[in-house]
C-alpha positions as CSV (number, residue, x, y, z in Angstrom):
1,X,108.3,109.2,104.7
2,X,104.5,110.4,105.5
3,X,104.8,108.5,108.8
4,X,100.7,109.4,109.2
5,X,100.2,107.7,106.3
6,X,102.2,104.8,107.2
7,X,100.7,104.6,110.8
8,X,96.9,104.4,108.9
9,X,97.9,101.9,106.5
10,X,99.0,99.6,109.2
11,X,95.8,100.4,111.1
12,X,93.4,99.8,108.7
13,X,95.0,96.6,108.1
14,X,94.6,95.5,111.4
15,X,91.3,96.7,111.6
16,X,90.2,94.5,108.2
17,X,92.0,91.3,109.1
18,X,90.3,91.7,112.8
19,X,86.6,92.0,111.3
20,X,87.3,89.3,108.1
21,X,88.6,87.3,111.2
22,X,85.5,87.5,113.1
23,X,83.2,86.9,110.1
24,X,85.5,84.3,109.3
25,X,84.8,82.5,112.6
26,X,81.1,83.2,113.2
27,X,81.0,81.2,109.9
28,X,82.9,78.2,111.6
29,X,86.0,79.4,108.8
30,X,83.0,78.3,106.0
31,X,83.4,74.9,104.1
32,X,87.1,74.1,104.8
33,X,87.1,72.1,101.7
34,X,87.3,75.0,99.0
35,X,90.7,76.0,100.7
36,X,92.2,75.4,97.1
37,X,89.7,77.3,95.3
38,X,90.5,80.1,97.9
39,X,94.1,80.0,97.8
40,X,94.0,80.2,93.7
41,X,91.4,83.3,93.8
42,X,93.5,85.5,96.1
43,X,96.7,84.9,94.1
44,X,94.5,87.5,91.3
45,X,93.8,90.3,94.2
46,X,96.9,91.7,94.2
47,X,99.0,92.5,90.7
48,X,102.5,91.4,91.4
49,X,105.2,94.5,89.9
50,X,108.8,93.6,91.6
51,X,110.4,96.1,89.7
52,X,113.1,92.6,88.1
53,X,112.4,89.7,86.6
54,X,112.2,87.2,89.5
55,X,114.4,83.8,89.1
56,X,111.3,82.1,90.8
57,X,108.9,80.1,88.7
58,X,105.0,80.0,89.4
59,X,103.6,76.7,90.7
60,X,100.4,75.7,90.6
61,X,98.7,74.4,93.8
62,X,97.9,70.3,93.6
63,X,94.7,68.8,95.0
64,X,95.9,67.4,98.4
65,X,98.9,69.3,99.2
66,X,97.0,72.2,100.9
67,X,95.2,72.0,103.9
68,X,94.2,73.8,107.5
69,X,95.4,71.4,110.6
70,X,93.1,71.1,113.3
71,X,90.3,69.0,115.2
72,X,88.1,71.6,114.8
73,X,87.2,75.1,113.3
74,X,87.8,76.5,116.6
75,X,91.2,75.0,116.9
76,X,92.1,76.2,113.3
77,X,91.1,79.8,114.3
78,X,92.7,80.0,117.4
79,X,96.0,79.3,115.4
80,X,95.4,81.7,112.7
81,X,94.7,84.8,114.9
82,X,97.4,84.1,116.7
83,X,99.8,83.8,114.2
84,X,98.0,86.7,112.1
85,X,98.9,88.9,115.8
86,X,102.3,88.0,115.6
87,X,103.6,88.9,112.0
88,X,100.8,92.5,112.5
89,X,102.8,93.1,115.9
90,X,106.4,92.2,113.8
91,X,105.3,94.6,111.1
92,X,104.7,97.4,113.6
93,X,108.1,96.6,115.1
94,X,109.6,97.1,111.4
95,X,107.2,100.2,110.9
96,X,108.5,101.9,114.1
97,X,112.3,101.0,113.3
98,X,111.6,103.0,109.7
99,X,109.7,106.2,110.8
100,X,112.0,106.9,114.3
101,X,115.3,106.3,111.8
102,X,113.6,109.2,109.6
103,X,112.1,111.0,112.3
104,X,115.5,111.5,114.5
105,X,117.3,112.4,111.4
106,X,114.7,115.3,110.9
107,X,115.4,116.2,114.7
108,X,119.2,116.7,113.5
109,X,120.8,113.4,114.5
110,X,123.4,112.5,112.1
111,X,123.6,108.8,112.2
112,X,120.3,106.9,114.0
113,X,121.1,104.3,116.0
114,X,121.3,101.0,113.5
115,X,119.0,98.9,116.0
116,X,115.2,99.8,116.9
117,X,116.3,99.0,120.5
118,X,119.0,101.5,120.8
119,X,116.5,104.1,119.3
120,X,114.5,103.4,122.1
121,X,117.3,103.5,124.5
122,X,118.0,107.3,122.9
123,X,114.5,108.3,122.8
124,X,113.7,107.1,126.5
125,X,117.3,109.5,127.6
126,X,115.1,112.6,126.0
127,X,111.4,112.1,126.4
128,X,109.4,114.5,128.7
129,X,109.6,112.1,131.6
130,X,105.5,112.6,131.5
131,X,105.5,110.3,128.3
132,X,108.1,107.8,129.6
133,X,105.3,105.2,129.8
134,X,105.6,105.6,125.6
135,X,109.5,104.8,125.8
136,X,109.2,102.1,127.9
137,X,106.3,100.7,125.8
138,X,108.8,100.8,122.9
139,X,111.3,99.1,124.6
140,X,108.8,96.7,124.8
141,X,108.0,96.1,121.7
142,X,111.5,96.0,121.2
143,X,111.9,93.1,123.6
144,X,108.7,91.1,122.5
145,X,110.0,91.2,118.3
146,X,112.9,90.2,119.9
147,X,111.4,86.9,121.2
148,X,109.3,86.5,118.5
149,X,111.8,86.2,115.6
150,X,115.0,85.4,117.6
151,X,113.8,83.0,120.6
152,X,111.1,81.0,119.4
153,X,108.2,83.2,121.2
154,X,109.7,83.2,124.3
155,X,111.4,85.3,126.9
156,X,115.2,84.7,126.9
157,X,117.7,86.4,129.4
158,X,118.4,88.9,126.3
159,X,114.9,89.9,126.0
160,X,114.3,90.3,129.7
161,X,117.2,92.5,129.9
162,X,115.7,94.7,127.2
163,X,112.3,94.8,129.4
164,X,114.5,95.2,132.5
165,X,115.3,99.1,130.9
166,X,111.4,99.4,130.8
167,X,111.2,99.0,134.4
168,X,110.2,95.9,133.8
169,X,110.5,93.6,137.2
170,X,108.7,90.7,136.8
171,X,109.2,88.6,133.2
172,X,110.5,84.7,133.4
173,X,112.8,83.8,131.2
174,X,111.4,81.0,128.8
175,X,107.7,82.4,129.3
176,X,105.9,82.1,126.0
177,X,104.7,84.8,124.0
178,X,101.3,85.5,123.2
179,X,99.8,88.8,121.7
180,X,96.5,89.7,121.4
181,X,94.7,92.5,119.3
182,X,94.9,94.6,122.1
183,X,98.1,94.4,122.6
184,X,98.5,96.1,119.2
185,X,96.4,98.8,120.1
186,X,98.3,99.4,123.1
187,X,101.7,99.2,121.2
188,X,100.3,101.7,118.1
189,X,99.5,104.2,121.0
190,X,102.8,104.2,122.6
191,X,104.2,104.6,119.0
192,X,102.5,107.2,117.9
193,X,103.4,108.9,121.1
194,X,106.8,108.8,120.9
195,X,106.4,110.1,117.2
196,X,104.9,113.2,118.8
197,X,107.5,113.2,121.2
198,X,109.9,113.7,118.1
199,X,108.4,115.8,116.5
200,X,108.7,118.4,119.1
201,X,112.7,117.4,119.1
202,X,112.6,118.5,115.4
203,X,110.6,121.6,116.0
204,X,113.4,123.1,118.7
C-alpha cells in the first residue's frame, strides 16, 4: 500500500468537495429545480467496473421522487456540509485502520490488532512520548467514528471511555457530534504523524 498516495488522494478530495462546496453556496446551491438533471449527469462521471455482474438493476430517477429538504438554501447547505464532514472524517477513520494494519506488519508485528482502536492503544504504548499528542489524536478519531456510526452522533459511555485513554477529561455522554473541516485537518496531521512514528519502528 503507497500510504502517501493514499493520504493525497483523501486530501485532495477534501480539498475539491470543500471549494465545490463553497461555490456551491455563494451560488445559493444554483436553481434547486434541475436537481434531476444533476443527479442523471453525474451518474456518466464515473465508469462503473465491479469486477462481477451485479444482481442490482438500474432505475431510472422519476420526476418528483428527488428533492433537497429545507426552508432555505442556507438550511440545505448547512445539512450537506455537515453530512459531507462526517462520511470524509469516517473515510479517514477506515484509511487509517488500512495503512497502520500494513504499516505495523512492516515494523514486524505478526498479527495487527483487528480493531483501529486497539492499534491506537499499541501505537500510543510505543510512540516517542514527544508525539503522544498524535496517539491520543487517533484515539480520538477512534472514539468520534465510534459515535458516528455506532451511537447516532453522540457520545456514549463506550466512546468516552475510548477518549478517557486520550486523556480526555471532560466529554458528556449523549453530547452530539459535530465535525468541521478543520477538524479533518487536525485529524490528517495526527495521522500522518503517527505514520512517521511507524516508520521509524520499521526502520530499527
Amino acid at each position: 500500500m503507497n500510504l502517501e498516495a493514499e493520504m493525497q488522494r483523501w486530501s485532495q478530495t477534501v480539498y475539491g468537495v470543500a471549494h465545490s462546496l463553497y461555490i456551491a453556496n455563494s451560488l445559493k446551491l444554483g436553481n434547486l429545480t434541475t436537481l434531476l438533471e444533476s443527479l442523471e449527469a453525474a451518474e456518466s462521471w464515473n465508469q462503473s467496473s465491479l469486477g462481477f455482474q451485479s444482481c442490482l438493476p438500474s432505475k431510472e430517477f422519476r420526476e418528483g421522487s428527488i428533492n433537497l429538504d429545507g426552508r432555505d438554501h442556507e438550511e440545505i447547505f448547512k445539512l450537506l456540509s455537515e453530512n459531507i464532514v462526517q462520511v470524509l472524517f469516517i473515510n479517514l477513520a477506515v484509511l487509517a485502520d488500512e495503512c497502520l494494519g500494513s504499516l505495523m506488519q512492516e515494523a514486524g508485528v505478526q498479527e495487527p490488532p483487528n480493531y483501529l482502536t486497539s492499534k491506537a492503544e499499541w501505537i500510543k504504548a510505543r510512540i516517542d512520548p514527544k508525539y503522544e499528542w498524535a496517539a491520543n489524536g487517533l484515539l480520538e478519531l477512534c472514539a468520534l467514528r465510534n459515535a458516528l456510526v455506532h451511537a447516532g452522533g453522540r457520545l456514549n459511555p463506550a466512546v468516552v471511555a475510548i477518549l478517557g485513554k486520550a486523556g480526555v477529561q471532560d466529554a458528556k455522554p449523549g453530547h452530539v457530534v459535530k465535525l468541521s473541516f478543520g477538524d479533518l485537518f487536525r485529524y490528517r496531521r495526527a495521522l500522518r504523524t503517527v505514520f512517521g512514528e511507524l516508520a521509524k519502528l520499521k526502520a530499527e
